[in-house]
Backbone bond lengths (Angstrom), bond angles and torsions (degrees), N, CA, C in turn:
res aa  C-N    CA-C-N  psi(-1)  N-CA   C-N-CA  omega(-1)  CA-C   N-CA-C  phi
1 X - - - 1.464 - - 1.529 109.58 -
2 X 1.198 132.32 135.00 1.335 148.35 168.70 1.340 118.61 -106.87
3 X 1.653 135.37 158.12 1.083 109.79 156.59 0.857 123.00 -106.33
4 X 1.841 106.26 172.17 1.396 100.61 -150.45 1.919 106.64 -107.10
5 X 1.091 112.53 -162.44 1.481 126.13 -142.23 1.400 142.43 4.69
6 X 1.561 171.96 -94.97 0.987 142.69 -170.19 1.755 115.20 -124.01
7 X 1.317 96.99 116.50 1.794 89.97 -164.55 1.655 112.14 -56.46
8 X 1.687 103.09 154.20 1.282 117.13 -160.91 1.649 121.53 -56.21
9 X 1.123 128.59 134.81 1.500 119.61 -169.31 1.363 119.30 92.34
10 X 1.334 130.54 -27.74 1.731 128.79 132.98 1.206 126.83 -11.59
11 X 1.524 128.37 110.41 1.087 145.97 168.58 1.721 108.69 46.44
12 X 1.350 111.27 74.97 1.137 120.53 -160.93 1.478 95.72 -121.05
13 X 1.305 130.77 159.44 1.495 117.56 -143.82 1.686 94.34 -107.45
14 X 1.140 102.85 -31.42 1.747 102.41 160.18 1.234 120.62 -125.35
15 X 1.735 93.79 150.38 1.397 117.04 -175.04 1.886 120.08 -46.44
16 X 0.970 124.51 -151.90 1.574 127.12 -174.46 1.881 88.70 -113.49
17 X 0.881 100.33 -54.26 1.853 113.56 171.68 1.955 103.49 -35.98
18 X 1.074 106.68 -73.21 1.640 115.82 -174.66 1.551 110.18 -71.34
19 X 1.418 112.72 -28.20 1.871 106.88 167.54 1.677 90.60 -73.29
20 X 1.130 129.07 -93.33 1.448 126.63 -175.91 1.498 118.20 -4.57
21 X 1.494 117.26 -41.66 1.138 133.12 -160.56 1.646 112.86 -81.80
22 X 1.374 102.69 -63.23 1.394 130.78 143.02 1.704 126.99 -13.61
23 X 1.576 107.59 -66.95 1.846 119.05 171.16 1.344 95.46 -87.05
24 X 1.116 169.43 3.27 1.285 144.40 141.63 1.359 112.74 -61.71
25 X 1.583 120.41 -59.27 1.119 139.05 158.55 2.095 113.58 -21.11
26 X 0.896 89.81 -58.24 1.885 99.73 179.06 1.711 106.77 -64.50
27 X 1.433 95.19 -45.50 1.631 101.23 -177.65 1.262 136.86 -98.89
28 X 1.817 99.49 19.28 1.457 116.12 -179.74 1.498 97.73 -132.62
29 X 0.913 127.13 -38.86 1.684 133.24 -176.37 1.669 112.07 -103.77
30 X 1.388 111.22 160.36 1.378 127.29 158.59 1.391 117.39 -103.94
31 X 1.624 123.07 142.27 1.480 125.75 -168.68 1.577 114.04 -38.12
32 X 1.726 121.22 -57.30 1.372 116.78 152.69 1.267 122.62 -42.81
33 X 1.338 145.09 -1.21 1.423 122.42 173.59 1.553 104.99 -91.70
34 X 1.245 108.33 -11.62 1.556 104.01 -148.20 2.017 85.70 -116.79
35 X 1.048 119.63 21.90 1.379 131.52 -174.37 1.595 118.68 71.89
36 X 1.067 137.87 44.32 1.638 144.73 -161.50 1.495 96.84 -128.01
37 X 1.101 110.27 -160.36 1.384 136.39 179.75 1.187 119.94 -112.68
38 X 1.134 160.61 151.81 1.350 167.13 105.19 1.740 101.81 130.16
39 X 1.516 117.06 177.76 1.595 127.39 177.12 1.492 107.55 -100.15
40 X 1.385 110.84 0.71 2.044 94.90 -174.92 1.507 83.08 -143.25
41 X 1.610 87.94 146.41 1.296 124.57 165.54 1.298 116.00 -63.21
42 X 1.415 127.03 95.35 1.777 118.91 147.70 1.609 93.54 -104.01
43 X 1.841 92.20 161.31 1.239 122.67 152.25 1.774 116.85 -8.85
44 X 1.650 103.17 -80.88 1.493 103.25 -171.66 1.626 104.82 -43.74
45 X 1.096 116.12 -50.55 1.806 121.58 -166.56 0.945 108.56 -57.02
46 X 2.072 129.24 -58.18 1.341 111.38 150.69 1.003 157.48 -59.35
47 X 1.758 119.90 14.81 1.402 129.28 177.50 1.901 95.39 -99.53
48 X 1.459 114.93 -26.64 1.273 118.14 179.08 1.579 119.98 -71.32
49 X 1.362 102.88 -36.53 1.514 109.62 155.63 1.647 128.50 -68.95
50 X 1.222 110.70 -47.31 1.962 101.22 159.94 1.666 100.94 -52.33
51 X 0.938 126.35 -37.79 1.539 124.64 -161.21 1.799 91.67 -69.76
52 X 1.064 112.13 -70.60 1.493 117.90 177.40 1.164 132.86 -36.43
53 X 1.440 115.95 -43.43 1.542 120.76 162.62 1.423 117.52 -87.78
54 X 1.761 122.96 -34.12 1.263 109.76 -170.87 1.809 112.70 -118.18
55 X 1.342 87.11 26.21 1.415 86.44 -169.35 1.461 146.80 58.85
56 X 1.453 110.80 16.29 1.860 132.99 -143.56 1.495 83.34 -115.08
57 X 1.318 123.56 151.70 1.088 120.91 169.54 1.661 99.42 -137.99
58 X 1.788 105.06 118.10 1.552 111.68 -169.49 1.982 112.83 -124.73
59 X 1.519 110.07 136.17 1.065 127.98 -175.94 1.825 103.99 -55.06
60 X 1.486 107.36 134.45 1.341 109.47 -173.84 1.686 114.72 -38.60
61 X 1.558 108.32 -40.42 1.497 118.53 179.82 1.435 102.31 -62.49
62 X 1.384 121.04 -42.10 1.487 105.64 -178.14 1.036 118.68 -52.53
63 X 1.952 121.41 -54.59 0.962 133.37 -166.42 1.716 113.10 -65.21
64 X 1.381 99.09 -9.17 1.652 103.00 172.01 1.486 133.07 -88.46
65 X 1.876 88.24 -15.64 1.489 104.76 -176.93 1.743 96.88 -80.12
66 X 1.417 119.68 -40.49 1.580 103.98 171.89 1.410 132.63 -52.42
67 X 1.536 98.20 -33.59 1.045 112.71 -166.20 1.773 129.92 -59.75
68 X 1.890 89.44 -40.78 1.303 102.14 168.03 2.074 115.52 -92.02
69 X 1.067 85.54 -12.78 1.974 90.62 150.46 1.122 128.48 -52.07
70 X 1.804 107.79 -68.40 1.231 89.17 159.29 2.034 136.54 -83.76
71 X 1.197 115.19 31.21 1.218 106.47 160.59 1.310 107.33 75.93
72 X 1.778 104.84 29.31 1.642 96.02 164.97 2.041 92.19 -124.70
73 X 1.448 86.62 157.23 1.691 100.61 165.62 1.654 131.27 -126.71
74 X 1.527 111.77 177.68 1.647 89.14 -168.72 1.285 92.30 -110.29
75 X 1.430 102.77 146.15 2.083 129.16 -155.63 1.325 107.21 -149.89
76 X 1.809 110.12 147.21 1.621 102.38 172.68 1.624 90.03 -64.48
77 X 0.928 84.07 174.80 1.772 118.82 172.83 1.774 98.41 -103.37
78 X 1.872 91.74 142.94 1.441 106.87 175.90 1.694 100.80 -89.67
79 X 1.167 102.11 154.40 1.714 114.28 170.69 1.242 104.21 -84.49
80 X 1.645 110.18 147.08 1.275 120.68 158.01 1.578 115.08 -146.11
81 X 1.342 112.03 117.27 1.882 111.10 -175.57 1.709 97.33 -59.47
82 X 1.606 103.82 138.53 1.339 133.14 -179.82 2.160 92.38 -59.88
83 X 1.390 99.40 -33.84 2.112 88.84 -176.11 1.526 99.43 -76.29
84 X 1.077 134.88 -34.08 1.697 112.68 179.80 1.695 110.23 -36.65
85 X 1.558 74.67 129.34 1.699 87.22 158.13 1.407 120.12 -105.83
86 X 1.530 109.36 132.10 1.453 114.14 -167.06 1.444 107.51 -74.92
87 X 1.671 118.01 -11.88 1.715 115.83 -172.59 1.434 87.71 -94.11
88 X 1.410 141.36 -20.95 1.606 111.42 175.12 1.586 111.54 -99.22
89 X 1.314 132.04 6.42 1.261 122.48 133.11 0.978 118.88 -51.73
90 X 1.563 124.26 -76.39 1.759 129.75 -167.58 1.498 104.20 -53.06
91 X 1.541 122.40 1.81 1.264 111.69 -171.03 1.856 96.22 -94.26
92 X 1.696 94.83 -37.61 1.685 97.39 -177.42 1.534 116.79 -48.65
93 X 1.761 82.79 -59.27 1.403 92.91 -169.39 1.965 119.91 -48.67
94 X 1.613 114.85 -19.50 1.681 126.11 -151.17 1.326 98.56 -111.07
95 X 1.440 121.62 -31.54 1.408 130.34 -165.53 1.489 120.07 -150.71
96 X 1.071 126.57 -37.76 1.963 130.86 -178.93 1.859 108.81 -65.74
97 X 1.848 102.88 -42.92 1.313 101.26 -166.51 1.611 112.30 -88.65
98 X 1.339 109.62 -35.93 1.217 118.07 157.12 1.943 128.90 -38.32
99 X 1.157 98.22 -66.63 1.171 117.58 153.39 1.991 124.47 -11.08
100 X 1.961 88.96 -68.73 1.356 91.50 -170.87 1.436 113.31 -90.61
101 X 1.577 118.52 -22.04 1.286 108.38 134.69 1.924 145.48 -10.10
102 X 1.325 93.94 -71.98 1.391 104.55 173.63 1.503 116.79 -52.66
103 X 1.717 98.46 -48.55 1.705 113.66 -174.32 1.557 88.44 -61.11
104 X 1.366 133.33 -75.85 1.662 125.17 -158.37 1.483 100.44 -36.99
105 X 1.551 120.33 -60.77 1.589 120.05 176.00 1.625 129.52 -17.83
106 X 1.432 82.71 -62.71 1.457 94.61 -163.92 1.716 102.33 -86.64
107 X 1.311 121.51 -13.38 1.597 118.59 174.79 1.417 122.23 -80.03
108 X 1.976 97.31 -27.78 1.574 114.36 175.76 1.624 94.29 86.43
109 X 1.317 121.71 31.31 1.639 126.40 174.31 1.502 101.56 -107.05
110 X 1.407 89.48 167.79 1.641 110.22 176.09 1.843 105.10 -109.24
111 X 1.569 107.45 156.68 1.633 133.64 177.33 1.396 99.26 -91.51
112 X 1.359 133.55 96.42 1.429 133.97 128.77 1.253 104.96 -44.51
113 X 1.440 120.00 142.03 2.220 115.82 121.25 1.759 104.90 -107.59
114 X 0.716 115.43 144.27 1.504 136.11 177.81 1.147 127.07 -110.59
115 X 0.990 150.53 114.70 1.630 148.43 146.36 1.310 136.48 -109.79
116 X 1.075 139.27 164.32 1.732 147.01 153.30 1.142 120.24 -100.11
117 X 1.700 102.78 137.68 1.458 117.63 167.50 1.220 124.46 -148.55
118 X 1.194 133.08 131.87 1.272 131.23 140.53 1.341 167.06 -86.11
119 X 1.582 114.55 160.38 1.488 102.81 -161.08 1.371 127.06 -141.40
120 X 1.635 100.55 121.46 1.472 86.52 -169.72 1.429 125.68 -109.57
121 X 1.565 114.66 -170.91 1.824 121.32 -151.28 1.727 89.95 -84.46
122 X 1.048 150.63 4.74 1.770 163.81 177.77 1.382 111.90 -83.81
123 X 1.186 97.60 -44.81 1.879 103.85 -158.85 1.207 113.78 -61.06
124 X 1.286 129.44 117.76 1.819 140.15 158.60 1.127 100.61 -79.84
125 X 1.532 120.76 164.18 1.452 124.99 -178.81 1.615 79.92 -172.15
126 X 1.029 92.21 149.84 2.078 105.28 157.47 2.199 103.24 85.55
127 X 0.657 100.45 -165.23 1.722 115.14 -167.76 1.550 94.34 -153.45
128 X 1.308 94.93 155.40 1.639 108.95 -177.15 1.993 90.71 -156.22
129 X 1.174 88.72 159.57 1.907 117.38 -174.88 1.788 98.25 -75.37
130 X 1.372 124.40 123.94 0.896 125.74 147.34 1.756 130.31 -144.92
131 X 1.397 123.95 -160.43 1.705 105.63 -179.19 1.312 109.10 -99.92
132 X 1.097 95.76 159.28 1.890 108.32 -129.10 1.698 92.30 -82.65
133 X 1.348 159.01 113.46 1.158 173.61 34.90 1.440 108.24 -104.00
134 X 1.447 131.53 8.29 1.472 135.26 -158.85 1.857 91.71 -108.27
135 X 1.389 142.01 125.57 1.146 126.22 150.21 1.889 129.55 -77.51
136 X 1.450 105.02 120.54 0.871 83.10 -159.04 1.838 117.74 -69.88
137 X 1.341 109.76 -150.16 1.840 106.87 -153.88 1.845 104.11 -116.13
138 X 1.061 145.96 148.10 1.360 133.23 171.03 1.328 90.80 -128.08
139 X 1.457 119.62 146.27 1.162 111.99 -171.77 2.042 90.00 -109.96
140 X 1.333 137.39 153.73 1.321 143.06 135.47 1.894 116.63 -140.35
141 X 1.118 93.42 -165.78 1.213 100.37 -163.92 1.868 98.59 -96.50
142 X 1.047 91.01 129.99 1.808 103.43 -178.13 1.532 109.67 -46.52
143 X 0.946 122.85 -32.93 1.918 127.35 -169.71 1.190 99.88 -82.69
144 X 1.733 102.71 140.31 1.792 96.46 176.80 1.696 99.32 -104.87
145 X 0.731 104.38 155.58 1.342 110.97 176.34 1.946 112.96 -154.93
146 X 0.971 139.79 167.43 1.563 126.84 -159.09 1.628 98.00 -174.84
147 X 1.234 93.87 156.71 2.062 111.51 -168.17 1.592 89.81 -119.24
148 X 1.022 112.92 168.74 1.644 128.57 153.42 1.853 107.43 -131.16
149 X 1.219 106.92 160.29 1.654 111.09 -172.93 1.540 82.23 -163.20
150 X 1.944 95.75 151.94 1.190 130.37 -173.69 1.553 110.08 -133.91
151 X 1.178 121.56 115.62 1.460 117.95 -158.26 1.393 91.04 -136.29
152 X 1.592 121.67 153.57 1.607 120.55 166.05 1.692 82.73 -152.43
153 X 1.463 113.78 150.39 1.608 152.22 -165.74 1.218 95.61 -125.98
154 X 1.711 117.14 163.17 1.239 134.19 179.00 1.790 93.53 -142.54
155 X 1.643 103.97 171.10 1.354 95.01 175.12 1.765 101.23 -92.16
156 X 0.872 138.37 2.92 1.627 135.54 157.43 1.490 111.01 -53.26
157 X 0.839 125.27 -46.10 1.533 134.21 166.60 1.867 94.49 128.87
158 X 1.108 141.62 22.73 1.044 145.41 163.37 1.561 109.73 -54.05
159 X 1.537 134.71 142.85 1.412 151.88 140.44 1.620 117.22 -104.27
160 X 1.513 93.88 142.13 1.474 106.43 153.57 1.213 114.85 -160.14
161 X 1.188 111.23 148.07 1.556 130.44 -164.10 1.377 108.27 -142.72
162 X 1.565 109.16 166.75 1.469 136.79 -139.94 1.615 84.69 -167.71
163 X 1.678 128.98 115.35 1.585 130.46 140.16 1.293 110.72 -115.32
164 X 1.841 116.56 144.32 1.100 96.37 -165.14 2.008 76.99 -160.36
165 X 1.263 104.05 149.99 0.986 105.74 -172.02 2.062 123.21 -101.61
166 X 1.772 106.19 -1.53 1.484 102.23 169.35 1.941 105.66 -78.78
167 X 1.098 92.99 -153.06 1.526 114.38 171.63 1.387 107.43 -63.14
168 X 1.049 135.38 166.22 1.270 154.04 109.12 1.349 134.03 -10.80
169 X 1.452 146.42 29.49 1.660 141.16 -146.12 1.840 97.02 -136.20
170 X 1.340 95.71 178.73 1.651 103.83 -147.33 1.272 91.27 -69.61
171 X 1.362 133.95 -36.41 1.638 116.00 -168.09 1.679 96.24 -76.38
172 X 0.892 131.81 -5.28 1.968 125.94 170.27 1.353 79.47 -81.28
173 X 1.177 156.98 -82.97 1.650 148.33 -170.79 1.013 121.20 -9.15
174 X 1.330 104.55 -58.82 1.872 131.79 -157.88 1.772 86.29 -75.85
175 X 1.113 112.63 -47.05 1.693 118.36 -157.78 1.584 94.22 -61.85
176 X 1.172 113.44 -58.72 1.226 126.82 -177.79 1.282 115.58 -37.40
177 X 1.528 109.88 -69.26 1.501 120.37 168.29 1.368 130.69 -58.40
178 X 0.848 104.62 -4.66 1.619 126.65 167.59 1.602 118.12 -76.72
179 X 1.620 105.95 -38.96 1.162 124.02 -154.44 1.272 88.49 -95.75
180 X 1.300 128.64 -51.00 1.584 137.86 -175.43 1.839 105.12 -60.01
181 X 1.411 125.69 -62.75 1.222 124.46 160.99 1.782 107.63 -10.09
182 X 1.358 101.31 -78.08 1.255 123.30 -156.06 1.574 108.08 -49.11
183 X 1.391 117.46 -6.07 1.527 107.44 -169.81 1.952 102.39 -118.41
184 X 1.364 106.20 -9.01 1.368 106.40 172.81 1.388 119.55 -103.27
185 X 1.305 121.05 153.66 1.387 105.21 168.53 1.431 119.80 -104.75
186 X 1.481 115.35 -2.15 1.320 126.27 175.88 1.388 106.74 -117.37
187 X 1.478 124.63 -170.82 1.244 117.73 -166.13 1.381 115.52 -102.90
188 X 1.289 108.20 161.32 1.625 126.29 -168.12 1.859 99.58 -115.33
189 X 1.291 84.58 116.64 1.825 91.75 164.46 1.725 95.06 -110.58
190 X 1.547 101.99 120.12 1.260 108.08 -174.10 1.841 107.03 -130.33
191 X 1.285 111.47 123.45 1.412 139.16 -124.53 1.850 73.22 -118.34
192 X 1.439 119.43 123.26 1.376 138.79 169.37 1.667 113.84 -117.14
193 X 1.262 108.29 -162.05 1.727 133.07 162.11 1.531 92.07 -118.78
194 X 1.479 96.72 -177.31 1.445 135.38 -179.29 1.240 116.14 -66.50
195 X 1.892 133.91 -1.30 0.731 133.52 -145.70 1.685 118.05 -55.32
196 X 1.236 169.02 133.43 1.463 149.86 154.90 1.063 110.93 -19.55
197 X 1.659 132.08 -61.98 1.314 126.02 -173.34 1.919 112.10 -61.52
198 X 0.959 104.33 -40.97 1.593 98.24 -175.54 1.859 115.37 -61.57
199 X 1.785 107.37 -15.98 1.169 92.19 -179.64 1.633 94.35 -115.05
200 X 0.949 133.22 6.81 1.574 120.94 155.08 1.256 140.94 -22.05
201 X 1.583 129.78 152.64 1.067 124.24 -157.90 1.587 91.75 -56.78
202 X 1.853 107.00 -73.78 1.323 111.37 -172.40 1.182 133.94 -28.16
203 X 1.370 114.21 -37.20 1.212 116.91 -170.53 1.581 112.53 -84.40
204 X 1.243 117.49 -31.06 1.585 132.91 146.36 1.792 126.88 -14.08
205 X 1.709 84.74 -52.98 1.278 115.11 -147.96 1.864 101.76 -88.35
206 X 1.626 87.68 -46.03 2.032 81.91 169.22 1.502 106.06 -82.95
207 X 1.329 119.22 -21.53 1.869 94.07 -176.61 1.715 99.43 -78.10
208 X 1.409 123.32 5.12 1.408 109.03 170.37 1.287 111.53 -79.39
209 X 1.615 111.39 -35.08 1.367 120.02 -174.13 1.633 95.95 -90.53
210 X 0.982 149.70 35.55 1.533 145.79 149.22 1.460 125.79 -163.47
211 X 2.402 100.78 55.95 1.280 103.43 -178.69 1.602 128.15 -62.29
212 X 1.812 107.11 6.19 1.127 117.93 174.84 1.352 129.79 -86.57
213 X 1.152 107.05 -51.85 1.369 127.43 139.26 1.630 138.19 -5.31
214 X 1.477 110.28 -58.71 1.436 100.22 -138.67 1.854 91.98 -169.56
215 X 1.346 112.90 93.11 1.800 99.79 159.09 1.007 123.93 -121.25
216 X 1.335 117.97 114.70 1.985 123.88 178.56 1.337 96.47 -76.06
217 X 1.614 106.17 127.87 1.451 166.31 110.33 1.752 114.40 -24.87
218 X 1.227 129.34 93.29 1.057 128.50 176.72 2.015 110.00 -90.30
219 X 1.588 112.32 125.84 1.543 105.02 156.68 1.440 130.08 -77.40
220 X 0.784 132.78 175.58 1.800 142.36 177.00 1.759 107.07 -48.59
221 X 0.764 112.43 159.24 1.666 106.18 174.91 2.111 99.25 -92.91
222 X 1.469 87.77 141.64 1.571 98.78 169.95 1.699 104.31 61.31
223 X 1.531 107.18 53.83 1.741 103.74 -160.55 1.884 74.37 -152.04
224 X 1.113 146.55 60.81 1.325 132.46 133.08 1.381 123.92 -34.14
225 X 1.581 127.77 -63.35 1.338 115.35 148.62 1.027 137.13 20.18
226 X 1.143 91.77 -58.01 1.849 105.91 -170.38 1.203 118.34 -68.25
227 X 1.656 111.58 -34.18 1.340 130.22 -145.13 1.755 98.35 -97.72
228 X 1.378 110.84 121.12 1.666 91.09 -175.78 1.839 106.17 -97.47
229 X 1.174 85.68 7.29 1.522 67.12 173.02 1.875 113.42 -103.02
230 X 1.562 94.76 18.06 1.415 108.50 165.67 1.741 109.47 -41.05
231 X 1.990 95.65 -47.20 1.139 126.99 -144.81 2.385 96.15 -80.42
232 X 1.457 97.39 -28.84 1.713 107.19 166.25 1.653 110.17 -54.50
233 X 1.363 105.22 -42.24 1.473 110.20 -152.17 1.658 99.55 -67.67
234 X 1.804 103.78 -29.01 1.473 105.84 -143.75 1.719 102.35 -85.27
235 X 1.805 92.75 -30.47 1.263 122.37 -176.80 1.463 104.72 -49.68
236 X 1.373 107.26 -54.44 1.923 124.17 171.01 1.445 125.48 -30.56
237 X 1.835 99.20 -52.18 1.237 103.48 -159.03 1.556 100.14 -109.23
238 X 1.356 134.24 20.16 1.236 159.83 -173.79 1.597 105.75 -107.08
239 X 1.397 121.30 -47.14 1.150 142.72 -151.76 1.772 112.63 -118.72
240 X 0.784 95.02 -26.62 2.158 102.72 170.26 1.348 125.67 -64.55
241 X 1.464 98.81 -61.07 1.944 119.82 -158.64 2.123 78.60 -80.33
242 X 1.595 127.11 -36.42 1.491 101.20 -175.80 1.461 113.04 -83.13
243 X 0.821 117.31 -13.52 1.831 105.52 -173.47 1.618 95.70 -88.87
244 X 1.409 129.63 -66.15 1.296 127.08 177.38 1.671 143.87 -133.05
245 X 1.068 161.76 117.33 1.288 155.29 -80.65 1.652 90.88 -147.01
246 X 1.614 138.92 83.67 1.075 133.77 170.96 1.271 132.98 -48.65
247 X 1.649 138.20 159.65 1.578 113.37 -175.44 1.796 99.14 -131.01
248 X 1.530 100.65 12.69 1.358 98.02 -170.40 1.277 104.05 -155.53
249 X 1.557 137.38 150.38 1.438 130.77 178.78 2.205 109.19 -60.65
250 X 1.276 114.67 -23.45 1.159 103.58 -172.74 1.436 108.19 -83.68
251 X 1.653 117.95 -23.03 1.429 122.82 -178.80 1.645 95.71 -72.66
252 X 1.425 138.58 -36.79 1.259 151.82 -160.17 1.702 97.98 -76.74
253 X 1.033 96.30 -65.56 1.804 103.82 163.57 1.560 123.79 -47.01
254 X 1.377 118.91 -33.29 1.465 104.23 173.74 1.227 107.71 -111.39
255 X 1.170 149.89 -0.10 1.502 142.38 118.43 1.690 117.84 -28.29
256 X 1.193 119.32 -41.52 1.233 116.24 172.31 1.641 121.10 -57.47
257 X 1.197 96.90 -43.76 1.427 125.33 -151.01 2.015 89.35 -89.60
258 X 0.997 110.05 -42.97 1.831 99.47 166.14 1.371 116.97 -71.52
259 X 1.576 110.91 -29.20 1.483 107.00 163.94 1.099 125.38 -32.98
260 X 1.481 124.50 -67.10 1.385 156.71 -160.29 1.538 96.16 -74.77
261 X 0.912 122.09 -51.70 1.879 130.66 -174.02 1.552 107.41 -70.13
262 X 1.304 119.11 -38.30 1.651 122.41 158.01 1.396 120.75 -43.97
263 X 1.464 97.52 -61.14 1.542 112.52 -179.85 1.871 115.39 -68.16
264 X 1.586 113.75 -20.84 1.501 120.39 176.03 2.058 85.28 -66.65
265 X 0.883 138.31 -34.89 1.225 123.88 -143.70 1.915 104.46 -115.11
266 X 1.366 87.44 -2.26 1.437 99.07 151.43 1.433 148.26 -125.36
267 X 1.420 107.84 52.10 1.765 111.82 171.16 1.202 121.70 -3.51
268 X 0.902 126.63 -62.33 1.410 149.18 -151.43 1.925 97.35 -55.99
269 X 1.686 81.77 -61.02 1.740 99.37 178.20 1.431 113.92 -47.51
270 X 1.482 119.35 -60.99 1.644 135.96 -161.84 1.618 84.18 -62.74
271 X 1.581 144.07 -77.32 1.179 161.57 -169.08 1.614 100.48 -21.89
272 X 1.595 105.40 -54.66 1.441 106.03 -178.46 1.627 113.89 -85.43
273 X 1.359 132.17 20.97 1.486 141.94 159.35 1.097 92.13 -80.91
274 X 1.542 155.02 -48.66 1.514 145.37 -148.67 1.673 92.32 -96.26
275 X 1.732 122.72 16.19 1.481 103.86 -176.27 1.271 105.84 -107.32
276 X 1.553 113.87 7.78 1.971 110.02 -150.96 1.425 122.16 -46.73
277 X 1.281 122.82 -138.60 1.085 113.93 -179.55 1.663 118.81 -131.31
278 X 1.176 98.70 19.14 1.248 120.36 -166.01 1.677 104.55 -104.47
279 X 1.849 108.16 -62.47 1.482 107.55 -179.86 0.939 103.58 -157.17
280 X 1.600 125.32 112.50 1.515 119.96 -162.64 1.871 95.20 -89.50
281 X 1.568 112.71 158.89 1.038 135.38 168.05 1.390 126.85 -92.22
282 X 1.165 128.92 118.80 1.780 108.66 -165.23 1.608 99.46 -58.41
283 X 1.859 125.12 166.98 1.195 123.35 166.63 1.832 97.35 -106.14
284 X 0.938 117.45 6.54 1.659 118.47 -168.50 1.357 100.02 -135.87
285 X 1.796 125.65 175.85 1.093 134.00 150.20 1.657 113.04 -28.35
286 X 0.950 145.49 -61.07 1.624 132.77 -154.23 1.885 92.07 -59.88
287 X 1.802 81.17 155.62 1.976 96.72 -174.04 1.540 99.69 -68.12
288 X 1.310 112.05 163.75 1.431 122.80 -163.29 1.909 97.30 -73.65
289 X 1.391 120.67 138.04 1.368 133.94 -170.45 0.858 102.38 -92.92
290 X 1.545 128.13 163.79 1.911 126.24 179.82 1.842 84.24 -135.93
């Protein structure tokens, strides 16, 4: 038995040169760079680009059959703010993270990253089955009302968290760091953003008074990415509004707060936030992998 009809790559309307040419093109440029219309790649745009360089003019299905040839698929797109600078990433990634590595080593401390987020009583997230021109209905409670929470991860698979229902400002920092202190007995290099409150006087002012304690770790500006507990926040607000529908900020608040206590009791879970797909974190001695 053989199989049957015409083996793959047969009379295919472009060469290996112009497909090659073609998926770099998709996966290095946006349709405006290359003179087109729009920032994302569909189908039609890349059949307009073979058309443009090779003169071929191919049916959207064709242009789909290359597409999964070469081993690309269609995906949201990740964000990235136009102010990142790509030399103080490559700086994290070559020298900053390395760096604090060595320092945790040699101090006998552990790597937090930490962040804040909030969440409010509005938010839909997810899709549900309904009849087909009818949208279906979510029922909540008309009043908005919203929590904030402060969480920092380790690569051990460790959590800790902080919900708290004012603003966000440096004495919620201090509280925090206070609270975090209190559960180690060695030191915490704990890895933030740019936030205002994290570089505040106050907050300045107790890590002077507890260089044992406690050293903030600054990331790149406009570099969430980086941060895997980007990946906690998302988990939160992914995971709240489907299991249960609050009717009050204190019911909203202790839903949060079992969130976080689920996830304390799953390592396994927190461990695989430092794996994303963006910049994995080593979980062992070896330097962090990209």
């Amino acid at each position: 038995m053989r199989p049957r009809g015409k083996p793959v790559g047969v009379h295919q309307v472009l060469g290996e040169a112009g497909q090659a040419a073609v998926r770099q093109a998709v996966l290095d440029r946006r349709p405006c760079d290359v003179g087109l219309s729009g920032q994302l790649w569909t189908r039609r745009l890349v059949g307009e680009l073979i058309a443009k360089l090779y003169r071929v003019r191919l049916t959207e299905v064709g242009v789909c059959k290359y597409l999964k040839r070469w081993g690309l698929s269609f995906q949201r797109p990740d964000k990235r703010a136009v102010e990142q600078d790509p030399q103080a990433v490559r700086r994290w990634h070559q020298e900053t993270w390395p760096k604090i590595r060595a320092k945790a080593k040699a101090d006998g401390g552990e790597i937090l990253f930490a962040d804040q987020v909030g969440i409010r009583s509005d938010q839909v997230t997810g899709r549900t089955w309904g009849e087909k021109g009818k949208t279906p209905v979510v029922r909540r409670s008309g009043n908005r009302f919203s929590v904030n929470a402060m969480s920092a991860i380790s690569t051990r698979g460790r959590m800790h968290f902080m919900v708290f229902t004012e603003s966000f400002t440096a004495e919620v920092m201090c509280r925090f760091l206070k609270l975090l202190a209190g559960h180690f007995d060695h030191k915490v290099h704990l890895v933030v953003d740019g936030h205002s409150a994290h570089r505040s006087k106050k907050v300045r002012d107790w890590l002077a008074a507890h260089p044992d304690d406690v050293e903030l770790r600054f990331l790149p500006p406009y570099s969430p990415e980086l941060n895997p507990d980007e990946l906690v926040n998302a988990d939160l607000k992914h995971s709240l509004p489907r299991q249960h529908r609050a009717r009050d900020q204190a019911e909203l608040a202790a839903e949060t707060r079992r969130f976080f206590r689920r996830r304390q009791r799953q390592p396994h879970l927190v461990r695989g936030y430092f794996g994303g797909p963006h910049v994995r974190y080593a979980l062992d001695e070896n330097p962090m992998s990209f």
